[in-house]
Backbone atoms as SQL, in Angstrom:
CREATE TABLE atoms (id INTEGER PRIMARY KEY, chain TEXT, resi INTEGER, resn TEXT, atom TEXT, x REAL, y REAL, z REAL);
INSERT INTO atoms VALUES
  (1, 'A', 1, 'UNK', 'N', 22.655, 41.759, -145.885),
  (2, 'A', 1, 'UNK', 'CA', 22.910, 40.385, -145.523),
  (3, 'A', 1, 'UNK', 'C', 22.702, 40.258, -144.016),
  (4, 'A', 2, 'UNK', 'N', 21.615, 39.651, -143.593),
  (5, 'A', 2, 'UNK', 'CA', 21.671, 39.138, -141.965),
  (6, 'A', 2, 'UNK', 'C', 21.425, 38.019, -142.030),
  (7, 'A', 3, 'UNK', 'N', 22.008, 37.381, -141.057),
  (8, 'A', 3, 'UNK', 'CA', 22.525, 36.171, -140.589),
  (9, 'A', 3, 'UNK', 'C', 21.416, 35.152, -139.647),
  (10, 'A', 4, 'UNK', 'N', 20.743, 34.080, -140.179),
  (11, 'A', 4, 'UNK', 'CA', 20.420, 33.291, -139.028),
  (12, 'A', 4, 'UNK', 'C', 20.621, 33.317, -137.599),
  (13, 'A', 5, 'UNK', 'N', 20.119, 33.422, -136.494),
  (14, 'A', 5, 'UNK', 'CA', 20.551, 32.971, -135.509),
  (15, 'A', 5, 'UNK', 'C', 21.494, 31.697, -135.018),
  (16, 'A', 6, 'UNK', 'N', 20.889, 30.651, -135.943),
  (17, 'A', 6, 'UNK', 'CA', 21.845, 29.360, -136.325),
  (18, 'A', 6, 'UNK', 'C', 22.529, 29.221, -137.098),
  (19, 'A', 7, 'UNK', 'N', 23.017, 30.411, -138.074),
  (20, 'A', 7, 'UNK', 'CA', 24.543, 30.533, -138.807),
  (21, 'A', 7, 'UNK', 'C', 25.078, 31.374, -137.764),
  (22, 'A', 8, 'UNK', 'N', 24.714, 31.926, -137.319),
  (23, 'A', 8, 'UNK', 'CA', 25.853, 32.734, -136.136),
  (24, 'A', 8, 'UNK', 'C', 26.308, 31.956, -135.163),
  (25, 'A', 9, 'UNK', 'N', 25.473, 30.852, -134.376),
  (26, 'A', 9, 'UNK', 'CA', 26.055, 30.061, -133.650),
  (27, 'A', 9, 'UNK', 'C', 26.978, 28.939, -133.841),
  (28, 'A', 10, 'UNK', 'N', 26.439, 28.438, -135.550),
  (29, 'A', 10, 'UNK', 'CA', 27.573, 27.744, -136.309),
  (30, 'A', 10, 'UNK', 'C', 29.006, 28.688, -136.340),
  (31, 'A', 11, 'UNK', 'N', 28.806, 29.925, -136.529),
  (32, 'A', 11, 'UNK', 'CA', 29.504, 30.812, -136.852),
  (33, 'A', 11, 'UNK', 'C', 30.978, 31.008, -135.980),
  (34, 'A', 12, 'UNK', 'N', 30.281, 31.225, -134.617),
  (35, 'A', 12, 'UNK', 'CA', 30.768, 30.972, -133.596),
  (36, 'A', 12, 'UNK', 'C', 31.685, 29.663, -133.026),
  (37, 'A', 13, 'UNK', 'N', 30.983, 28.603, -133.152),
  (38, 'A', 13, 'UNK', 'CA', 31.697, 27.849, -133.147),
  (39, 'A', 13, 'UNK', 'C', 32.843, 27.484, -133.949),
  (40, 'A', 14, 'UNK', 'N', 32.606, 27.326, -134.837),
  (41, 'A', 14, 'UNK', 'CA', 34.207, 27.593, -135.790),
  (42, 'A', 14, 'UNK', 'C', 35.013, 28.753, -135.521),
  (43, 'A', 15, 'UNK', 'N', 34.841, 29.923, -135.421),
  (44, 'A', 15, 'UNK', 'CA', 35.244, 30.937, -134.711),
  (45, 'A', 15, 'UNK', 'C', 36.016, 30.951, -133.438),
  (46, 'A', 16, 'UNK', 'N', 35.886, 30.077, -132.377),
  (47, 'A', 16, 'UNK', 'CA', 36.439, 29.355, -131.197),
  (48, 'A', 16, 'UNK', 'C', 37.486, 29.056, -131.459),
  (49, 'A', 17, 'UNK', 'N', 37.980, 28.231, -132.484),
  (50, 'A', 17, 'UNK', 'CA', 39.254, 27.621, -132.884),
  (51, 'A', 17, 'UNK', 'C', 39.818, 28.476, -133.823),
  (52, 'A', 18, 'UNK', 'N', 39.830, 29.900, -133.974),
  (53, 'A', 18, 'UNK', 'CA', 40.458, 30.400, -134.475),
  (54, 'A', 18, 'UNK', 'C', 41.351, 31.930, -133.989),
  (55, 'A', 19, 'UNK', 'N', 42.722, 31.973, -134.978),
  (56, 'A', 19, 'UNK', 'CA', 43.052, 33.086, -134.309),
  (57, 'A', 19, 'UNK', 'C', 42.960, 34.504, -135.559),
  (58, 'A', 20, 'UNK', 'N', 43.187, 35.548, -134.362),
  (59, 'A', 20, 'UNK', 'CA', 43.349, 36.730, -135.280),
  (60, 'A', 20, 'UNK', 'C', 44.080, 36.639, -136.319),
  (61, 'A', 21, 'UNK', 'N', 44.243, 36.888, -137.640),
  (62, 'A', 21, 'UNK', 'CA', 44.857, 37.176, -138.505),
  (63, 'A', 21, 'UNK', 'C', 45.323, 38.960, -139.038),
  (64, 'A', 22, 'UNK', 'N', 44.725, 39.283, -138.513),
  (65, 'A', 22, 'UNK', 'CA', 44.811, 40.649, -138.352),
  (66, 'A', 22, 'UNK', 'C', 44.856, 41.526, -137.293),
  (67, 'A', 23, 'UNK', 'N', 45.560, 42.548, -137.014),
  (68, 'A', 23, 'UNK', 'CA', 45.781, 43.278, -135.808),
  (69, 'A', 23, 'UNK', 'C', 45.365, 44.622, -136.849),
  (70, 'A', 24, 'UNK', 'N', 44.608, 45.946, -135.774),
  (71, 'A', 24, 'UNK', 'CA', 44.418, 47.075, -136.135),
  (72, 'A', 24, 'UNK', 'C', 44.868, 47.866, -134.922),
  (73, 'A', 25, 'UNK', 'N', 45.304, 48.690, -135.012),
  (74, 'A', 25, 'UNK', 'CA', 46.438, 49.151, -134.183),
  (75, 'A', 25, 'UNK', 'C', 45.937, 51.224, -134.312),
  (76, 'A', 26, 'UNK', 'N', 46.694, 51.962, -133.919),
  (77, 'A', 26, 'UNK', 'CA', 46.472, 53.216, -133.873),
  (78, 'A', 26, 'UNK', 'C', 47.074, 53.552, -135.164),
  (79, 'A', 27, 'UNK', 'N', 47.204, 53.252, -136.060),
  (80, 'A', 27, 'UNK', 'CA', 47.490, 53.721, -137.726),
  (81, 'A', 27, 'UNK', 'C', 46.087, 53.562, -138.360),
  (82, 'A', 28, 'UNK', 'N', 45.310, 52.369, -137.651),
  (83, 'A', 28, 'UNK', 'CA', 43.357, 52.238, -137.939),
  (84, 'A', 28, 'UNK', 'C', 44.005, 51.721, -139.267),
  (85, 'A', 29, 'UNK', 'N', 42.693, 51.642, -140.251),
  (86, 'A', 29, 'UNK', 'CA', 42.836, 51.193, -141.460),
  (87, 'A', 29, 'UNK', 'C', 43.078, 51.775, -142.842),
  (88, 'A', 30, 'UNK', 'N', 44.763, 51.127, -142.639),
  (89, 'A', 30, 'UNK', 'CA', 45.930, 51.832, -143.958),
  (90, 'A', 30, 'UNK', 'C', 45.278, 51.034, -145.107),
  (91, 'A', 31, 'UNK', 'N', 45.801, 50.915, -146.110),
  (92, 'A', 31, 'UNK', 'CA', 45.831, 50.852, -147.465),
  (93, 'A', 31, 'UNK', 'C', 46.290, 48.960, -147.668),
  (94, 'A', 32, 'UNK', 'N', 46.735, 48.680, -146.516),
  (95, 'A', 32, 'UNK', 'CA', 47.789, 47.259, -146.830),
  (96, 'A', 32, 'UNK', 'C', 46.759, 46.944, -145.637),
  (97, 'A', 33, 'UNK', 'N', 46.582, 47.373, -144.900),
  (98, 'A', 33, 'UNK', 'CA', 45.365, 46.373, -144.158),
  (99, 'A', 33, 'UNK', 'C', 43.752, 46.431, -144.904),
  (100, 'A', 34, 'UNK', 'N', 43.716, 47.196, -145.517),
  (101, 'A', 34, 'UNK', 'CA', 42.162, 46.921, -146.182),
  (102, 'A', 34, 'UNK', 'C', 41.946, 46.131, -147.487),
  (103, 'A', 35, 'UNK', 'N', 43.725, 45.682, -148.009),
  (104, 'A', 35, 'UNK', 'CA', 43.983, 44.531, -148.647),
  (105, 'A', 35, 'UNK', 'C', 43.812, 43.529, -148.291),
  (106, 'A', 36, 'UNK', 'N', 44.511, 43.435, -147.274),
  (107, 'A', 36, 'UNK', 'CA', 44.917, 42.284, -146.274),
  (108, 'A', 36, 'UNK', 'C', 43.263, 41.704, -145.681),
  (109, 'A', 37, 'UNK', 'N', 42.517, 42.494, -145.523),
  (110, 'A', 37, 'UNK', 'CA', 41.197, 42.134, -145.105),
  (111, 'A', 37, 'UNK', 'C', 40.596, 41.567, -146.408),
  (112, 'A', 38, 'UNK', 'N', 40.683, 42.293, -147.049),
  (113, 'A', 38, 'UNK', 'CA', 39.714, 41.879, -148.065),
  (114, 'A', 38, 'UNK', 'C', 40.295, 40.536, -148.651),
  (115, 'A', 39, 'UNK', 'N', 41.463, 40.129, -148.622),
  (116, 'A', 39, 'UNK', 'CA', 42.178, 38.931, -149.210),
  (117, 'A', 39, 'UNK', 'C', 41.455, 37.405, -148.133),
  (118, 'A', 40, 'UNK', 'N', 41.916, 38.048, -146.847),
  (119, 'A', 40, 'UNK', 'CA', 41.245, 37.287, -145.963),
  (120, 'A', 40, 'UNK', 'C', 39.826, 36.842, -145.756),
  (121, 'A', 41, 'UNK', 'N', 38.871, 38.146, -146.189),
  (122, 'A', 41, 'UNK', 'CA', 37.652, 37.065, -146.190),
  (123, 'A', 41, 'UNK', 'C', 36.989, 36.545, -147.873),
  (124, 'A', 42, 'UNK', 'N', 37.963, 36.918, -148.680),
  (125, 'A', 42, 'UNK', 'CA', 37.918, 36.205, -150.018),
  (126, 'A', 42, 'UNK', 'C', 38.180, 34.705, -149.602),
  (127, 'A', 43, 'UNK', 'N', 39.222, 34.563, -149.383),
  (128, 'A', 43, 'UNK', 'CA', 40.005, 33.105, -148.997),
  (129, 'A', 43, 'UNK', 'C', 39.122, 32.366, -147.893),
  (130, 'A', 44, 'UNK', 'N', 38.846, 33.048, -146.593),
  (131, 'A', 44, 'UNK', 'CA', 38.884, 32.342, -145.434),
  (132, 'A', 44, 'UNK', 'C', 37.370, 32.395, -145.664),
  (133, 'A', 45, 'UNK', 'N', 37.040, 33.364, -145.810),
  (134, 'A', 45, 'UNK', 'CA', 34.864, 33.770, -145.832),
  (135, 'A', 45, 'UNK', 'C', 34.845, 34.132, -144.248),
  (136, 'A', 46, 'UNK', 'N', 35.287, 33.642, -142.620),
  (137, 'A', 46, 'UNK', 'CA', 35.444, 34.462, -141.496),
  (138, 'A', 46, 'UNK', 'C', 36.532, 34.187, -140.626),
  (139, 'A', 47, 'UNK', 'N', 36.831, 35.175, -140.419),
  (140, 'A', 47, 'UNK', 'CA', 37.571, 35.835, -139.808),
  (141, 'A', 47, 'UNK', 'C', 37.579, 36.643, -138.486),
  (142, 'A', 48, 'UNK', 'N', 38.837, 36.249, -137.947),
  (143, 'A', 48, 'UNK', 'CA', 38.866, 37.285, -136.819),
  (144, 'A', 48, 'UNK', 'C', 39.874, 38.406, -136.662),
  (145, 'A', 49, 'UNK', 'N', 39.687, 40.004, -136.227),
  (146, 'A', 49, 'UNK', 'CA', 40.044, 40.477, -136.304),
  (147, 'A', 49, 'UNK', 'C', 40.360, 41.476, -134.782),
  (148, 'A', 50, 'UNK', 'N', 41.566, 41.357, -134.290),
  (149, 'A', 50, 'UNK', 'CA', 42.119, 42.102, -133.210),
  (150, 'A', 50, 'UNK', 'C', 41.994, 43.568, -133.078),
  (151, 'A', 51, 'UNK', 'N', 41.516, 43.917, -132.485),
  (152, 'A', 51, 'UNK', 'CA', 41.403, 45.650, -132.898),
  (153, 'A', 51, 'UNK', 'C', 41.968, 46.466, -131.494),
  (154, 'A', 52, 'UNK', 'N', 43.326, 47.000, -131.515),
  (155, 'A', 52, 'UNK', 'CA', 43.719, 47.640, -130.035),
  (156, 'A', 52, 'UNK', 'C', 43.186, 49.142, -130.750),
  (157, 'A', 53, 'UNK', 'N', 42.286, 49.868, -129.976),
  (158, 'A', 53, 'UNK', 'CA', 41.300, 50.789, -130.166),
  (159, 'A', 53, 'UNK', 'C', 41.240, 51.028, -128.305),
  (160, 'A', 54, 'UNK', 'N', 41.452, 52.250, -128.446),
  (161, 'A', 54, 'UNK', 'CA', 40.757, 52.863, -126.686),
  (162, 'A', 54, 'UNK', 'C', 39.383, 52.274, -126.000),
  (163, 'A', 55, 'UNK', 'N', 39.037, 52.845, -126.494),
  (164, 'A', 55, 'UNK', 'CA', 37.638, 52.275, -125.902),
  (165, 'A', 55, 'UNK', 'C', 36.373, 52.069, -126.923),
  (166, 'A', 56, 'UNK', 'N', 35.447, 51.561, -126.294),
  (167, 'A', 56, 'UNK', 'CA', 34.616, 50.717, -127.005),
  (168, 'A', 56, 'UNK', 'C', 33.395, 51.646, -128.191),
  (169, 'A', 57, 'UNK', 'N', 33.172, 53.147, -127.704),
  (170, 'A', 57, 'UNK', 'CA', 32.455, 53.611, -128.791),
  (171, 'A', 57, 'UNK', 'C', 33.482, 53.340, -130.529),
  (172, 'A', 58, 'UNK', 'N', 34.691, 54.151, -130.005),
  (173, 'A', 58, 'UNK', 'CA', 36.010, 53.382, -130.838),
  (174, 'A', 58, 'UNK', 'C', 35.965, 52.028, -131.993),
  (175, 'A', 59, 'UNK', 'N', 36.404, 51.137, -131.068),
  (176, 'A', 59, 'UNK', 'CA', 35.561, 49.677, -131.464),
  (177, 'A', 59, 'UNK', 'C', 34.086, 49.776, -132.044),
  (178, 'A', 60, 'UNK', 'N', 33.683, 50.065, -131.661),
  (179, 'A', 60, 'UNK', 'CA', 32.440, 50.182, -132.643),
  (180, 'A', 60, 'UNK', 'C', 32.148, 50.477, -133.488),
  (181, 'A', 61, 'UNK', 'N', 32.562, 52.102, -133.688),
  (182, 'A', 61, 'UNK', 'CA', 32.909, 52.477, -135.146),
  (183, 'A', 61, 'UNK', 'C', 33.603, 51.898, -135.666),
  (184, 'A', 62, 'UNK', 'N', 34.715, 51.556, -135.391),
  (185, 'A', 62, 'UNK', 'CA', 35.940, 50.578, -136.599),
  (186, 'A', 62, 'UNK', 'C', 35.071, 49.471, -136.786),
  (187, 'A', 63, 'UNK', 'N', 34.288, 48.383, -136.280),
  (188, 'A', 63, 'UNK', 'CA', 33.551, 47.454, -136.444),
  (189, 'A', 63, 'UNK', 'C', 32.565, 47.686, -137.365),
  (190, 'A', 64, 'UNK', 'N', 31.756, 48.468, -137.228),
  (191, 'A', 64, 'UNK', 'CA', 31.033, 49.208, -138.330),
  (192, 'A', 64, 'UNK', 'C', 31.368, 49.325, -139.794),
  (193, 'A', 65, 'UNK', 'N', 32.614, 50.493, -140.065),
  (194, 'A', 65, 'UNK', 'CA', 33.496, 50.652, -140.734),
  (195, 'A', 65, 'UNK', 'C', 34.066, 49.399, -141.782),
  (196, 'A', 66, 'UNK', 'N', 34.345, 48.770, -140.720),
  (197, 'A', 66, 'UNK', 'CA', 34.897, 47.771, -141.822),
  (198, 'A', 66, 'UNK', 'C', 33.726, 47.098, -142.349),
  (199, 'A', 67, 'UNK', 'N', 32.811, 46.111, -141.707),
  (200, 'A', 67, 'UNK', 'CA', 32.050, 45.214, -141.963),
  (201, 'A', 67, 'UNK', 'C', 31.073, 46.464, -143.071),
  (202, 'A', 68, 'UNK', 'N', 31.096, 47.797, -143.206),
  (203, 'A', 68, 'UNK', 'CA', 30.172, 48.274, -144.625),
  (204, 'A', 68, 'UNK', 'C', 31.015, 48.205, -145.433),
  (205, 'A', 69, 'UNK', 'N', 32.070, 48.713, -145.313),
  (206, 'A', 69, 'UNK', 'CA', 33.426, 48.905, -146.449),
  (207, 'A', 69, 'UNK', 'C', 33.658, 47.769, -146.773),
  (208, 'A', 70, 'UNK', 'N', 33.727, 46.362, -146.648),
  (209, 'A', 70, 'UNK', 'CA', 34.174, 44.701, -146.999),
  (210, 'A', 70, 'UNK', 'C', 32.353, 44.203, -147.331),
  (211, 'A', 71, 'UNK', 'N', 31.706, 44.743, -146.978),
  (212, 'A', 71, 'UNK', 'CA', 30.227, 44.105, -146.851),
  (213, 'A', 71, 'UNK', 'C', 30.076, 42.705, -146.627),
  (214, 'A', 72, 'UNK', 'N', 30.537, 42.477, -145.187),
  (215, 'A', 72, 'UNK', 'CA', 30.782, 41.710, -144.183),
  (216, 'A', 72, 'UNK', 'C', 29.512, 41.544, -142.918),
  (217, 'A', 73, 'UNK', 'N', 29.868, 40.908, -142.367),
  (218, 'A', 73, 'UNK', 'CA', 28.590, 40.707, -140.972),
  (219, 'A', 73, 'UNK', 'C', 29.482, 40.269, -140.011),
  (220, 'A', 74, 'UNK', 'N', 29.423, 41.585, -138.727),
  (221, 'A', 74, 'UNK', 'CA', 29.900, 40.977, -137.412),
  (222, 'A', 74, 'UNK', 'C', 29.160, 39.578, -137.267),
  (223, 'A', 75, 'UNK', 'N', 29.573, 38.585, -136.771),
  (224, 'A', 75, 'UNK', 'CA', 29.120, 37.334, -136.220),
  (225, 'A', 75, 'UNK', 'C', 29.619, 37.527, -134.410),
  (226, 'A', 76, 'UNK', 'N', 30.354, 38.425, -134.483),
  (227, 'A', 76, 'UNK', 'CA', 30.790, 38.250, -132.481),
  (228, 'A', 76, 'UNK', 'C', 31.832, 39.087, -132.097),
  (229, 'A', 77, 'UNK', 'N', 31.559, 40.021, -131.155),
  (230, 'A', 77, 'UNK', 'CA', 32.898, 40.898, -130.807),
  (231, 'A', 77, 'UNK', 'C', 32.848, 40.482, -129.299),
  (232, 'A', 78, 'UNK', 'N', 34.194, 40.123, -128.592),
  (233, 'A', 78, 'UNK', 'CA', 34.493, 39.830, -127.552),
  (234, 'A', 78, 'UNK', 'C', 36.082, 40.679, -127.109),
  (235, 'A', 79, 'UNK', 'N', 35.795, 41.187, -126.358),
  (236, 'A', 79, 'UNK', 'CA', 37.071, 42.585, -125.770),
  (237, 'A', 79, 'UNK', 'C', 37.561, 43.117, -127.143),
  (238, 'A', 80, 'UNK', 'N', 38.755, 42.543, -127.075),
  (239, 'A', 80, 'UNK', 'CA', 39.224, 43.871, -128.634),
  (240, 'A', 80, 'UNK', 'C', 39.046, 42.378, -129.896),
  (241, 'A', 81, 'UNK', 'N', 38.606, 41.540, -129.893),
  (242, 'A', 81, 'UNK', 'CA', 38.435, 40.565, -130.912),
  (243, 'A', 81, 'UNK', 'C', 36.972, 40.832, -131.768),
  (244, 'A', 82, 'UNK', 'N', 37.227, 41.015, -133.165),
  (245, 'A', 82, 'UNK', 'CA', 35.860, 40.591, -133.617),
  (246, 'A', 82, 'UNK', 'C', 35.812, 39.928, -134.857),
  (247, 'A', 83, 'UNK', 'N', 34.338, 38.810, -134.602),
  (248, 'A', 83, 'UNK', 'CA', 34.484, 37.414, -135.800),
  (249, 'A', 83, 'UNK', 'C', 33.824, 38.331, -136.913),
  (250, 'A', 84, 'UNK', 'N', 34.599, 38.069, -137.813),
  (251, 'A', 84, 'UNK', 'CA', 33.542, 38.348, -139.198),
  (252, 'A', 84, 'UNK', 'C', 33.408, 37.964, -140.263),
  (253, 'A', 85, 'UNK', 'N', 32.101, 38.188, -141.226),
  (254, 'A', 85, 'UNK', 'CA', 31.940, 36.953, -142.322),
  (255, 'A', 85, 'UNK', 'C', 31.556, 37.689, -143.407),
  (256, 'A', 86, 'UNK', 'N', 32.074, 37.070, -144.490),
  (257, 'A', 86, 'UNK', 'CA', 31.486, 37.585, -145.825),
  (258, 'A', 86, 'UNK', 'C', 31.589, 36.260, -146.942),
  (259, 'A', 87, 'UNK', 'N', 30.111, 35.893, -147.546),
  (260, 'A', 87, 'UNK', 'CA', 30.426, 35.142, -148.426),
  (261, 'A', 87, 'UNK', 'C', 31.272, 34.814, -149.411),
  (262, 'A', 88, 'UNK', 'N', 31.963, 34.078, -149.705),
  (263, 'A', 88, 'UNK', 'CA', 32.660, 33.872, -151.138),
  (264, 'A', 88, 'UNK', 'C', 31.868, 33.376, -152.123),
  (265, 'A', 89, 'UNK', 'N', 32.128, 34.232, -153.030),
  (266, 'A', 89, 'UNK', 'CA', 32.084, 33.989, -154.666),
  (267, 'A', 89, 'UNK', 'C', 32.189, 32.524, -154.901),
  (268, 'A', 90, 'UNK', 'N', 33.305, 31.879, -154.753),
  (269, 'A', 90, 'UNK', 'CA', 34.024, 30.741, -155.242),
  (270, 'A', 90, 'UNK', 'C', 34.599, 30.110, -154.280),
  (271, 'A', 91, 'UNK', 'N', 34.020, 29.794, -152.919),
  (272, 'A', 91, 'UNK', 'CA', 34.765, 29.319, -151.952),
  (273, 'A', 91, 'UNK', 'C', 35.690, 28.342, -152.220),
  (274, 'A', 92, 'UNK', 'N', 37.110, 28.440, -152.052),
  (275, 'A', 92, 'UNK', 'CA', 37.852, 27.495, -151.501),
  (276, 'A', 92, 'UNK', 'C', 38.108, 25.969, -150.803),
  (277, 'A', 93, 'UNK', 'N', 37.937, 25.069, -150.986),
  (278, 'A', 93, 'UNK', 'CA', 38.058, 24.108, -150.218),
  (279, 'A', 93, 'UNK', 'C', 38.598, 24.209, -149.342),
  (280, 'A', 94, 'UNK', 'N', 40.310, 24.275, -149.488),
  (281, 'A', 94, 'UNK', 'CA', 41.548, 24.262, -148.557),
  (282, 'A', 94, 'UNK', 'C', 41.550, 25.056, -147.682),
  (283, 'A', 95, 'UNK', 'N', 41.027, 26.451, -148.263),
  (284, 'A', 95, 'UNK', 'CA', 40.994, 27.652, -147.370),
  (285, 'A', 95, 'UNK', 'C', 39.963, 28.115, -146.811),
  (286, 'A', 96, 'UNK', 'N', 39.141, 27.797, -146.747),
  (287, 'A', 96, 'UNK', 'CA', 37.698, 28.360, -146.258),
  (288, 'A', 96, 'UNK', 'C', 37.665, 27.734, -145.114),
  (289, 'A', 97, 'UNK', 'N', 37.667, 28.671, -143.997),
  (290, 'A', 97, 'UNK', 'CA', 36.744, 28.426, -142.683),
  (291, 'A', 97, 'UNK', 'C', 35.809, 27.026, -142.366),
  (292, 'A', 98, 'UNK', 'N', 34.864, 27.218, -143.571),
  (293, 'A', 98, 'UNK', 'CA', 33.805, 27.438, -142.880),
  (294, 'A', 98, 'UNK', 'C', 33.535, 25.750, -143.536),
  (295, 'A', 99, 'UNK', 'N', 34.248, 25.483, -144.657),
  (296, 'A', 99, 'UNK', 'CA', 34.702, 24.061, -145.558),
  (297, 'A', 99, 'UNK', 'C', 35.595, 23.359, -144.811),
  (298, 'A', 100, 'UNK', 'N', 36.110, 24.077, -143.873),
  (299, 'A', 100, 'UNK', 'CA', 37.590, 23.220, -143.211),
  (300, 'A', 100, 'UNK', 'C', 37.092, 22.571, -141.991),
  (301, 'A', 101, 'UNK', 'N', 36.228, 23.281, -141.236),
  (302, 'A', 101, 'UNK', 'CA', 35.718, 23.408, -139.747),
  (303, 'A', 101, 'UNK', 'C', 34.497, 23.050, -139.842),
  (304, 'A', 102, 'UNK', 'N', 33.912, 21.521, -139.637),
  (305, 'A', 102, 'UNK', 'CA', 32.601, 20.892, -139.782),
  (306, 'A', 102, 'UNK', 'C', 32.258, 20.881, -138.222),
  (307, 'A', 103, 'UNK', 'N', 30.992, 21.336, -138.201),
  (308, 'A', 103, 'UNK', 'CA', 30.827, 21.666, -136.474),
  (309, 'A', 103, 'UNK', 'C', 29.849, 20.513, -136.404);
């Protein structure tokens, strides 16, 4: 799955008005956060995700990591924040991002 240049900037913009819903922390990714992710971009389709990680090769791999394991697409990493997207099946009205946030 790659992304338009102009779904990423749509992407982005909705992305602006949003906050982390998730923090990844030095436990990295337990069992209740790779739920918790996967619930989130069922529901939401993108997401942002906080990642306190040392330094940035770090971040990268976890960025990696997740977005193959969820089969997801970074849309934007900015310091320890990164946006990410995965289609829904059955998007949501109420809950979807991307249905809620008309750019």
């Amino acid at each position: 799955m790659s992304l338009s240049n102009a779904a990423k900037k749509r992407f982005r913009a909705i992305g602006h008005n949003l906050h982390p819903i998730i923090s990844i922390a030095e436990k990295g990714l337990s069992e209740n956060i790779k739920l918790e992710i996967d619930r989130a971009l069922r529901d939401h389709e993108l997401i942002k995700i906080k990642l306190v990680v040392a330094d940035r090769d770090e971040k990268k791999s976890l960025t990696e990591s997740i977005c193959t394991e969820f089969k997801a697409e970074c849309v934007q990493s900015i310091g320890h924040i990164i946006l990410i997207y995965r289609a829904a099946k059955k998007p949501n009205e109420r809950l979807s991002n991307l249905k809620r946030h008309k750019t």
